[in-house]
C-alpha positions in Angstrom: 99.5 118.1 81.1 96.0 118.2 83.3 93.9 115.1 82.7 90.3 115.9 81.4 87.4 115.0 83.1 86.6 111.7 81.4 90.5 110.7 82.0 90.0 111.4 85.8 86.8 109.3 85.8 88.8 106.4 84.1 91.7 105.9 86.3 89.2 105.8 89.1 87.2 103.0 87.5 90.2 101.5 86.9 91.5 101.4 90.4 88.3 100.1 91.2 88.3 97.1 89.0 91.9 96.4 90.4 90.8 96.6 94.3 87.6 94.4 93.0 90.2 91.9 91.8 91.5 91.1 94.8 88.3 90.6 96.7 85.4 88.5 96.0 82.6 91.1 96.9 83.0 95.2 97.9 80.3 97.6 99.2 80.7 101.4 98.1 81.6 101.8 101.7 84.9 99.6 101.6 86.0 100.9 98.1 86.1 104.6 100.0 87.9 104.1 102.7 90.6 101.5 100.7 90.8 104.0 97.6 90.5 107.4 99.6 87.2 108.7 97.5 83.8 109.9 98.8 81.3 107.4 99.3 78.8 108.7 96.8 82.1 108.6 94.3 82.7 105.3 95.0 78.7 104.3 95.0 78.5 106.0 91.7 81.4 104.4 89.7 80.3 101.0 90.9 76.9 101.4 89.6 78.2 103.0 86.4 80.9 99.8 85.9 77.4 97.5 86.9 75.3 99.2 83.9 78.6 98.5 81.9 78.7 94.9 82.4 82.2 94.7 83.9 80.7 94.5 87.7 78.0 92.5 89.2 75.5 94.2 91.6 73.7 91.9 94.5 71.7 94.2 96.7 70.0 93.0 100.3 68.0 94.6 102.6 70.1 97.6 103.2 73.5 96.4 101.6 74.7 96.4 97.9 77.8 94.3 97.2 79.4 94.6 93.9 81.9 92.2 92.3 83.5 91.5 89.0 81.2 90.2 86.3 81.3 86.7 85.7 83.9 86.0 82.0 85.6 89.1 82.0 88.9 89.7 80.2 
């Protein structure tokens, strides 16, 4: 059975959230090369899991680090 669109887009925020368990802070950079995605994947799920609440997003100068919100389950 193919997985739809949405399905694909959750496992990969899933693996995300698991990688970001292990570590204390990520840039869209690491979270490509560890997970095998794009960049601009990886950027984009991060930024989607930060307007969800379930990620923190700290940006400087010309680096944004995400890491798990703060309380979650």
């Amino acid at each position: 059975m193919e997985q739809t669109k949405n399905q694909k887009q959750e496992k990969v925020k899933k693996r995300i959230l698991k990688y970001l368990e292990q570590k204390k802070g990520v840039t869209a950079n690491e979270i490509s090369k560890k997970l095998g995605i794009h960049f601009y994947t990886a950027e984009h799920y991060l930024k989607q899991l930060a307007i969800e609440k379930k990620v923190n997003q700290l940006e400087t100068n010309h680096l944004t680090v995400f890491m798990l919100q703060n309380g979650k389950d």
